[in-house]
N, CA, C and O atoms as a GROMACS GRO file, in nm:
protein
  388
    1UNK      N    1  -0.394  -8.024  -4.293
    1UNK     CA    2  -0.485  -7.923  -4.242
    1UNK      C    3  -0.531  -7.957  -4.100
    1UNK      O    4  -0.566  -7.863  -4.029
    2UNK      N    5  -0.534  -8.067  -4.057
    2UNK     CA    6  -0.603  -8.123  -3.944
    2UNK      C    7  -0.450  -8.124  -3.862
    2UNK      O    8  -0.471  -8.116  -3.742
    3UNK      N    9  -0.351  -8.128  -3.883
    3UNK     CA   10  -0.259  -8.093  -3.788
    3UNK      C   11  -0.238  -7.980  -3.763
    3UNK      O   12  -0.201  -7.963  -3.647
    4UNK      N   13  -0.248  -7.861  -3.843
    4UNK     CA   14  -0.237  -7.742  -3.844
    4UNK      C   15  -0.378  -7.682  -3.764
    4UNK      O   16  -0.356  -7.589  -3.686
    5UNK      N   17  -0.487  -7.718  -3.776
    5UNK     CA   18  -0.617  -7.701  -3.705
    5UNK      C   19  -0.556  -7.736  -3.505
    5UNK      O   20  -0.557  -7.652  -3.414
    6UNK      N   21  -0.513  -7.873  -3.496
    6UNK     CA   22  -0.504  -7.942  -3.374
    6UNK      C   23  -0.431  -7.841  -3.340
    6UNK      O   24  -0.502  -7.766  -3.273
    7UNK      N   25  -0.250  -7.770  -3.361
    7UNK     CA   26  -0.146  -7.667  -3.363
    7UNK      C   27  -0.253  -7.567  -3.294
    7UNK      O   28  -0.248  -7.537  -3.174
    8UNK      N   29  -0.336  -7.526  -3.374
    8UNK     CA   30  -0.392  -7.358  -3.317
    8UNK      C   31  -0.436  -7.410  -3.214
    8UNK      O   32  -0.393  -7.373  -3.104
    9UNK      N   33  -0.525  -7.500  -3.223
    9UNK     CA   34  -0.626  -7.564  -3.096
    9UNK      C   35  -0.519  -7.540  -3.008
    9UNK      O   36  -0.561  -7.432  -2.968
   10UNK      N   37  -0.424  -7.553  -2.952
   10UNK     CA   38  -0.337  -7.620  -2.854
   10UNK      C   39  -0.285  -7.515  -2.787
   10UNK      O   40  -0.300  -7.507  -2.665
   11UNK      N   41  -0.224  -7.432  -2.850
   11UNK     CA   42  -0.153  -7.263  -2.870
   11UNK      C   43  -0.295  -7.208  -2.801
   11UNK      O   44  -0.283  -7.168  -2.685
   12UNK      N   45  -0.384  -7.203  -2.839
   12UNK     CA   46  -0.519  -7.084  -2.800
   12UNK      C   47  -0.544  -7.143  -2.686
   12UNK      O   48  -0.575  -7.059  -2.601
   13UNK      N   49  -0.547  -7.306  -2.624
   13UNK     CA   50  -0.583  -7.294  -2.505
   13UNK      C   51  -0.486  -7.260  -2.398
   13UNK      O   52  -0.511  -7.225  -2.283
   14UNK      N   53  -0.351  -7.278  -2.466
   14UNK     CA   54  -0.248  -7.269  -2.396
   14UNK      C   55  -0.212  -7.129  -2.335
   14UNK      O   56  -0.174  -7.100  -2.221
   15UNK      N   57  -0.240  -7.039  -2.464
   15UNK     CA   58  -0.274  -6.896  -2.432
   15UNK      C   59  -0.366  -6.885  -2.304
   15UNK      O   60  -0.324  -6.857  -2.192
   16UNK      N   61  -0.530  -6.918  -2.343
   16UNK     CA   62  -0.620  -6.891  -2.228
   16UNK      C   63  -0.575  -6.923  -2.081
   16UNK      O   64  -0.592  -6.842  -1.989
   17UNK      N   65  -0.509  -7.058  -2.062
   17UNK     CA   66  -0.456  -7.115  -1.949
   17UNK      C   67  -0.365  -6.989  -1.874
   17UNK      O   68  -0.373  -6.935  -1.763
   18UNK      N   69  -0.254  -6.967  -2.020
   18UNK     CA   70  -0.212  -6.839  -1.911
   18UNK      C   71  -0.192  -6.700  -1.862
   18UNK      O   72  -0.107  -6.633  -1.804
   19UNK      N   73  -0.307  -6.690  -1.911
   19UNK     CA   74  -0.392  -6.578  -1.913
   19UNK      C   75  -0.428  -6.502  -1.761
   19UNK      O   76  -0.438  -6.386  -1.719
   20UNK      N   77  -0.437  -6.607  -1.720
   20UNK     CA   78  -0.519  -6.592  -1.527
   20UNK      C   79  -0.397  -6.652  -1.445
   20UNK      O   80  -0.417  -6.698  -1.332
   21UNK      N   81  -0.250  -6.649  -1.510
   21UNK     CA   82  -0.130  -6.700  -1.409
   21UNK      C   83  -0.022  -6.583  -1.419
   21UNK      O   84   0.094  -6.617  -1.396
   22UNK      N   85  -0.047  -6.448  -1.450
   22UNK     CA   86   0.048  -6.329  -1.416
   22UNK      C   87   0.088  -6.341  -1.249
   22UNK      O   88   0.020  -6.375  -1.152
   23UNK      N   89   0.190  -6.309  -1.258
   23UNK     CA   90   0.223  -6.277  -1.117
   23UNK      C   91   0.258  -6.099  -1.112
   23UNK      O   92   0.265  -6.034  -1.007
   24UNK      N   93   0.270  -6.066  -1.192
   24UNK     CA   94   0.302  -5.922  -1.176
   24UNK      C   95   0.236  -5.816  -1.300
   24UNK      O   96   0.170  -5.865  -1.392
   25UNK      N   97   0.261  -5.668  -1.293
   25UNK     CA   98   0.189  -5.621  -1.408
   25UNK      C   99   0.261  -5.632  -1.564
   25UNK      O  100   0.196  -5.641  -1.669
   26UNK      N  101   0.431  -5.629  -1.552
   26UNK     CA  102   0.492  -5.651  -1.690
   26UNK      C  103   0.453  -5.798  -1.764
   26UNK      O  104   0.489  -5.816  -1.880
   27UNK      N  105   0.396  -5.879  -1.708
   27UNK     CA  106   0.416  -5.976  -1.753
   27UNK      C  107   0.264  -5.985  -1.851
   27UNK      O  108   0.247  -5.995  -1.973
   28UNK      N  109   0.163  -5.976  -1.730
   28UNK     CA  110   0.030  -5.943  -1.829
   28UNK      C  111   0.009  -5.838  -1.943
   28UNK      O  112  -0.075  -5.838  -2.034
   29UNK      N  113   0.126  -5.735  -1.906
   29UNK     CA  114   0.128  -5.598  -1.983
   29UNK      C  115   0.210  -5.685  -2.148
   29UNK      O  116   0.155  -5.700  -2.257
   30UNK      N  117   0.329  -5.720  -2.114
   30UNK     CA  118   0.334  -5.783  -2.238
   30UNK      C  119   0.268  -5.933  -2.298
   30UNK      O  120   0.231  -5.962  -2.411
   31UNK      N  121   0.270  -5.986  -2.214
   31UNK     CA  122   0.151  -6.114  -2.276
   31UNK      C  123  -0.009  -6.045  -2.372
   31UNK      O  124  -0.072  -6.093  -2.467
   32UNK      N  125  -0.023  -5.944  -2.309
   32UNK     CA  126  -0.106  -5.839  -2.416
   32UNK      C  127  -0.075  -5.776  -2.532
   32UNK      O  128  -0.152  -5.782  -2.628
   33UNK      N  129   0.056  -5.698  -2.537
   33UNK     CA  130   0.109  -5.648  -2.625
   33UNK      C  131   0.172  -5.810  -2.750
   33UNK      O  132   0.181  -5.836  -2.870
   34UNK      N  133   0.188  -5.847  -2.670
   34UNK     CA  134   0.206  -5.998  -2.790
   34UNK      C  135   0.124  -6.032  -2.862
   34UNK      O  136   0.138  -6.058  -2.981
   35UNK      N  137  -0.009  -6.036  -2.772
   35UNK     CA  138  -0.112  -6.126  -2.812
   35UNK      C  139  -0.197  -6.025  -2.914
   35UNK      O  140  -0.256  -6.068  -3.013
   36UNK      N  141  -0.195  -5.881  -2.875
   36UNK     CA  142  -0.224  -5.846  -2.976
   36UNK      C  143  -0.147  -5.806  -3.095
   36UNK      O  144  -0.200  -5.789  -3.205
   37UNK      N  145  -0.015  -5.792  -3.070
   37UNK     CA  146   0.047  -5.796  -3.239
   37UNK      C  147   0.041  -5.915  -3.305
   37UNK      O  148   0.112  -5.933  -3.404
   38UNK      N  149  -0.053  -6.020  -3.254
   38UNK     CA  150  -0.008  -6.159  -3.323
   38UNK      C  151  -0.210  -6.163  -3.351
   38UNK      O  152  -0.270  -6.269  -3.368
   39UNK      N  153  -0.277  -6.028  -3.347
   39UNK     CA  154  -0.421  -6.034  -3.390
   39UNK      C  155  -0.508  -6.100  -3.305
   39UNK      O  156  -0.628  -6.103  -3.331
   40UNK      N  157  -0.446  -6.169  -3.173
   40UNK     CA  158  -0.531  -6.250  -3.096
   40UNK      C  159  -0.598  -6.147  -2.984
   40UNK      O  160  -0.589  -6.149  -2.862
   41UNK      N  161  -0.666  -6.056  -3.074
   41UNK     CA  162  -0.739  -5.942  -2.988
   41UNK      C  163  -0.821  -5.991  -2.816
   41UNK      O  164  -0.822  -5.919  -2.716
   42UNK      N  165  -0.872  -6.110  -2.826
   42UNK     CA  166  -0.948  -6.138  -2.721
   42UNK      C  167  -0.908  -6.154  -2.588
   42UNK      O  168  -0.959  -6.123  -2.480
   43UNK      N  169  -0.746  -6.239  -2.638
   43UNK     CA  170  -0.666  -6.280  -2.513
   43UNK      C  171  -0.616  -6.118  -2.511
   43UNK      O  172  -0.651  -6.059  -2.408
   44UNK      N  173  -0.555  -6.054  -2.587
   44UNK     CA  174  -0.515  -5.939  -2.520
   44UNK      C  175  -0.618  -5.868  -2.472
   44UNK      O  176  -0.578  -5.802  -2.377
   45UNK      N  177  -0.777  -5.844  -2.502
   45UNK     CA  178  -0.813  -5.765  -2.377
   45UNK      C  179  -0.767  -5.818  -2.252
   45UNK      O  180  -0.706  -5.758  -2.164
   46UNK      N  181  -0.803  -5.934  -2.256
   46UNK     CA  182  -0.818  -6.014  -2.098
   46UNK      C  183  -0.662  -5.997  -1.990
   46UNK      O  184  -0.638  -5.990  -1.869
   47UNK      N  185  -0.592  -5.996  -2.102
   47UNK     CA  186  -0.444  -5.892  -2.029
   47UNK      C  187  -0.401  -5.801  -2.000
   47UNK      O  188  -0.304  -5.774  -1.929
   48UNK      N  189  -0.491  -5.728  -2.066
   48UNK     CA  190  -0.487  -5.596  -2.070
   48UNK      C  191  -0.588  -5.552  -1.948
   48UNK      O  192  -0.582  -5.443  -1.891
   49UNK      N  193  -0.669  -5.641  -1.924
   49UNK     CA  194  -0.790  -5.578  -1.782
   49UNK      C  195  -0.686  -5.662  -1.680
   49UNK      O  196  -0.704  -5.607  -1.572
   50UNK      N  197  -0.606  -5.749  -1.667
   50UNK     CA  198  -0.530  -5.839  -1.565
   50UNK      C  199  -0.427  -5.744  -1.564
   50UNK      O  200  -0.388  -5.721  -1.449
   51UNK      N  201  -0.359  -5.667  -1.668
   51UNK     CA  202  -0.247  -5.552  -1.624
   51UNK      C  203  -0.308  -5.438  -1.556
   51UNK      O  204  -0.245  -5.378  -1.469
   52UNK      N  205  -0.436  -5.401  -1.593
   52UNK     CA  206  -0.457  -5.291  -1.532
   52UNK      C  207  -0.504  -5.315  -1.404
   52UNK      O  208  -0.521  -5.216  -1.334
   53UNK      N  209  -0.538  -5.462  -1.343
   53UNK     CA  210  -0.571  -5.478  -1.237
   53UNK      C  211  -0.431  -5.487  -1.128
   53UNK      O  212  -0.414  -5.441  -1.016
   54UNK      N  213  -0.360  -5.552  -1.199
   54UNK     CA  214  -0.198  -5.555  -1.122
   54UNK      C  215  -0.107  -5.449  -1.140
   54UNK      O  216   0.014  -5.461  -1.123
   55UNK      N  217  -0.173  -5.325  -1.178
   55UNK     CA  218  -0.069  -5.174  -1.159
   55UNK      C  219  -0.101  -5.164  -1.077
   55UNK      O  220  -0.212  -5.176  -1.025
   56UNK      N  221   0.095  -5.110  -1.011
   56UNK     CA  222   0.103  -5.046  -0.885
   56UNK      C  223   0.152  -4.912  -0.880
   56UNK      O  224   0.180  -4.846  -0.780
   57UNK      N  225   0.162  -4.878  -1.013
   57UNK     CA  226   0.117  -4.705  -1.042
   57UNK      C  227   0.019  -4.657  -1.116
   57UNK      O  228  -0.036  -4.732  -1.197
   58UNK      N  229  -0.019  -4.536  -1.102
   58UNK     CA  230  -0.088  -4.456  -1.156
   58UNK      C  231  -0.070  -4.450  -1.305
   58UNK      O  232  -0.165  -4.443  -1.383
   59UNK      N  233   0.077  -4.453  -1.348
   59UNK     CA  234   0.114  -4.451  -1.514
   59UNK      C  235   0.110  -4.617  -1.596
   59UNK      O  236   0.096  -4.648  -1.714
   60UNK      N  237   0.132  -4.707  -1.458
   60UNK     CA  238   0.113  -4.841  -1.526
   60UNK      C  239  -0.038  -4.873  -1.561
   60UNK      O  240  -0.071  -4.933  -1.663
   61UNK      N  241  -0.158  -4.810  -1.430
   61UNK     CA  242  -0.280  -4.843  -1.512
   61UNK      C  243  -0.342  -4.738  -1.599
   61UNK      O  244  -0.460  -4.742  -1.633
   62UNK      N  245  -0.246  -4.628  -1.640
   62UNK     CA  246  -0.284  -4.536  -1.756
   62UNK      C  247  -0.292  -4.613  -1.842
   62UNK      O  248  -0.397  -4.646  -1.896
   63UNK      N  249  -0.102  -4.683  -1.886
   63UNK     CA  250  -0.071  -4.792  -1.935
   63UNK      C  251  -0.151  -4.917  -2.036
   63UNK      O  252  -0.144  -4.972  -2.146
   64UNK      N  253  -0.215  -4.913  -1.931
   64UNK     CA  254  -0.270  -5.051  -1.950
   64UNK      C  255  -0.400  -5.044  -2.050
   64UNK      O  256  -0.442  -5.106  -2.147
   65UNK      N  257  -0.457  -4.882  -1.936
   65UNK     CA  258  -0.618  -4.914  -1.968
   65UNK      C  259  -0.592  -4.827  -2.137
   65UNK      O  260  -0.680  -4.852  -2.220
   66UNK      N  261  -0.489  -4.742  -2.176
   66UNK     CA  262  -0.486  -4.700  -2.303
   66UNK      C  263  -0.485  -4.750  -2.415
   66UNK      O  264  -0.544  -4.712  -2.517
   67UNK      N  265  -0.386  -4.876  -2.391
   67UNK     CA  266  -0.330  -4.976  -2.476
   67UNK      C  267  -0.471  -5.040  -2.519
   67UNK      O  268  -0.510  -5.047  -2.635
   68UNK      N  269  -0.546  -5.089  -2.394
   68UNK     CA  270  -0.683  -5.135  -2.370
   68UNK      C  271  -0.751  -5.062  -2.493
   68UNK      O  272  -0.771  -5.109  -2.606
   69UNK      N  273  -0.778  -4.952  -2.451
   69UNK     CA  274  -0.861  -4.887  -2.542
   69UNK      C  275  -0.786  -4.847  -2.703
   69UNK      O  276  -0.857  -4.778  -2.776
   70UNK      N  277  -0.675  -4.878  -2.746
   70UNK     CA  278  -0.628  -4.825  -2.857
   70UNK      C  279  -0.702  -4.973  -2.966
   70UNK      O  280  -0.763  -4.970  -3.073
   71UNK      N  281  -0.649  -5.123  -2.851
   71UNK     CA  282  -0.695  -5.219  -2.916
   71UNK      C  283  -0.804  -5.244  -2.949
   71UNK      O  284  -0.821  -5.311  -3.051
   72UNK      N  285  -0.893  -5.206  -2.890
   72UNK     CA  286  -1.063  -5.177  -2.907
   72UNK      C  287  -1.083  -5.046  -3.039
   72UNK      O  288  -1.183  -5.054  -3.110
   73UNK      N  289  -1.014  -4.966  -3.055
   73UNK     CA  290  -1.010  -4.885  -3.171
   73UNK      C  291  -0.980  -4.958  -3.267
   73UNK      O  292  -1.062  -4.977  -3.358
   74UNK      N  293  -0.847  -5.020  -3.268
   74UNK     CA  294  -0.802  -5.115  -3.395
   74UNK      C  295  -0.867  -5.201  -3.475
   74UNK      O  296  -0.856  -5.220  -3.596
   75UNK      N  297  -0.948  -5.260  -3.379
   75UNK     CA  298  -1.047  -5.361  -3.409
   75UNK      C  299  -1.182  -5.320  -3.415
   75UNK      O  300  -1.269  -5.402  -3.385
   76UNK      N  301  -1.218  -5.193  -3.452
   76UNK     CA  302  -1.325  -5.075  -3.468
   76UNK      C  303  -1.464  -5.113  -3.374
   76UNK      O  304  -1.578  -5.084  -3.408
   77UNK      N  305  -1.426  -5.184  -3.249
   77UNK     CA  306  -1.522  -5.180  -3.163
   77UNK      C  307  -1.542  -5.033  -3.060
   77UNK      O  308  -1.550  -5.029  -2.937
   78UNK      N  309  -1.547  -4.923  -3.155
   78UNK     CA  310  -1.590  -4.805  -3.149
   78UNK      C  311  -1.631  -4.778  -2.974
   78UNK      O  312  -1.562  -4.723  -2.888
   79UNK      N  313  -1.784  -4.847  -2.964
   79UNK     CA  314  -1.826  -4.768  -2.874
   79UNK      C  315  -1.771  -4.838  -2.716
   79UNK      O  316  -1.823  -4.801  -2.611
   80UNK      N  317  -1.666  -4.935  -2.720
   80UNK     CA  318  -1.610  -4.972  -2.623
   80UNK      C  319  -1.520  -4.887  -2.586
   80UNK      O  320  -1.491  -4.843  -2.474
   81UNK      N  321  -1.457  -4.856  -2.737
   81UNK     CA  322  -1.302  -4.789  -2.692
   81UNK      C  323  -1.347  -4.642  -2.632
   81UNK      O  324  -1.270  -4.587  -2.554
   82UNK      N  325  -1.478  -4.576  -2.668
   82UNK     CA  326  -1.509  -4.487  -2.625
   82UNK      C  327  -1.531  -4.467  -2.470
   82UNK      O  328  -1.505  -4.361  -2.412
   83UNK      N  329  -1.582  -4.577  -2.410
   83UNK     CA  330  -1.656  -4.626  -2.302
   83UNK      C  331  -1.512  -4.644  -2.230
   83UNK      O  332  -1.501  -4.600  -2.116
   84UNK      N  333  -1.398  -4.707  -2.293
   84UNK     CA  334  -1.239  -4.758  -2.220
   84UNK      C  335  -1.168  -4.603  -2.228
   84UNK      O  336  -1.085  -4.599  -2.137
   85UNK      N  337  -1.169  -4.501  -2.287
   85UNK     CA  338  -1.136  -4.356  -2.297
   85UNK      C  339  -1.206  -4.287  -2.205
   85UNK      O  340  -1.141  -4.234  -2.115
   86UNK      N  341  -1.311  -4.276  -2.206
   86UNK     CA  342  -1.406  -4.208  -2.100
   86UNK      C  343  -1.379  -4.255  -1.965
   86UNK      O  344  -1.399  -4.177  -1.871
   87UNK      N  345  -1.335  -4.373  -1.943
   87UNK     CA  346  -1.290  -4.425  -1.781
   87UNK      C  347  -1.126  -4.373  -1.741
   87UNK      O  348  -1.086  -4.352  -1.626
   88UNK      N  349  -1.045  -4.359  -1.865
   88UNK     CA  350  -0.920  -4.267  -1.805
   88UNK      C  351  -0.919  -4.137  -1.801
   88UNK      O  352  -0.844  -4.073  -1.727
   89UNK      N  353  -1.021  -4.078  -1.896
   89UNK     CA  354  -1.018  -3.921  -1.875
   89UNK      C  355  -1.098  -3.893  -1.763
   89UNK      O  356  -1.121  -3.774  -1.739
   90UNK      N  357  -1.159  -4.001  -1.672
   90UNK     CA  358  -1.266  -3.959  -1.578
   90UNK      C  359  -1.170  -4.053  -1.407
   90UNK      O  360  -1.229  -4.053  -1.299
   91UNK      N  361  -1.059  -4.106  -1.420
   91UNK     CA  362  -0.978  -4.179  -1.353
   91UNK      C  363  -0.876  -4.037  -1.297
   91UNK      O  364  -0.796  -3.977  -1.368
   92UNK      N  365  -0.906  -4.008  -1.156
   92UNK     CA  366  -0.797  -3.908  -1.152
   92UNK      C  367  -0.694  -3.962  -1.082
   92UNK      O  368  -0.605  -3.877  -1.073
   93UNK      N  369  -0.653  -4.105  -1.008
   93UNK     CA  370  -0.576  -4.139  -1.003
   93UNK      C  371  -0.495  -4.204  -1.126
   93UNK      O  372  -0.380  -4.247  -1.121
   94UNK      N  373  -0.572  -4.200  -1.223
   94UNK     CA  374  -0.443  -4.222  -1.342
   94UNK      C  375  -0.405  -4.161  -1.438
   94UNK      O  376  -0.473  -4.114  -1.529
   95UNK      N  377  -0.261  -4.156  -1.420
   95UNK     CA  378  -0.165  -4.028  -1.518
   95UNK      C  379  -0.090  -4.112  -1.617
   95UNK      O  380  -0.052  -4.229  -1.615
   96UNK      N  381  -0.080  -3.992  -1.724
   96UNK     CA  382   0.034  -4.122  -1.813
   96UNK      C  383   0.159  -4.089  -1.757
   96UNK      O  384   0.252  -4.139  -1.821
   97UNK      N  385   0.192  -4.026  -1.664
   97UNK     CA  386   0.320  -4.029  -1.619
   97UNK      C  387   0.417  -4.022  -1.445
   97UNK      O  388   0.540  -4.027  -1.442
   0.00000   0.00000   0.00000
């Protein structure tokens, strides 16, 4: 159990570490989409606000900030995802396409 404890320990900081080393938007865009099919909701916001900061279109930070807000639904933090919805329907530079 205590090796398996140390394992996560190691993986989660390893995650956080590279978290803040995207060089581009696909990379944070899927380091999000990973992190949240693997339930690690937290690191994927934080990729998900680092993808939407590194779109260099209009449909990549639709992209981003949707995904953003679907994961905040999933995880029934309601009045965020509302608050992350309300910033793309009120974003007129961003289209989903």
């Amino acid at each position: 159990m205590k090796r398996q404890s140390l394992f996560i320990g190691t993986a989660l900081a390893l995650a956080v570490f590279t978290l803040g080393a995207f060089d581009n938007y696909n990379q944070a865009f899927q380091a999000a989409r990973k992190a949240a099919g693997a339930k690690q909701y937290e690191e994927a916001f934080k990729a998900y606000e680092e993808a939407e900061k590194l779109a260099q279109t209009p449909a990549q930070q639709y992209q981003a900030a949707f995904n953003w807000a679907e994961t905040l639904r999933r995880t029934k933090r309601w009045a965020e995802a509302e608050k992350k919805m309300a910033e793309i329907v009120a974003g007129e530079k961003m289209t989903p396409t």
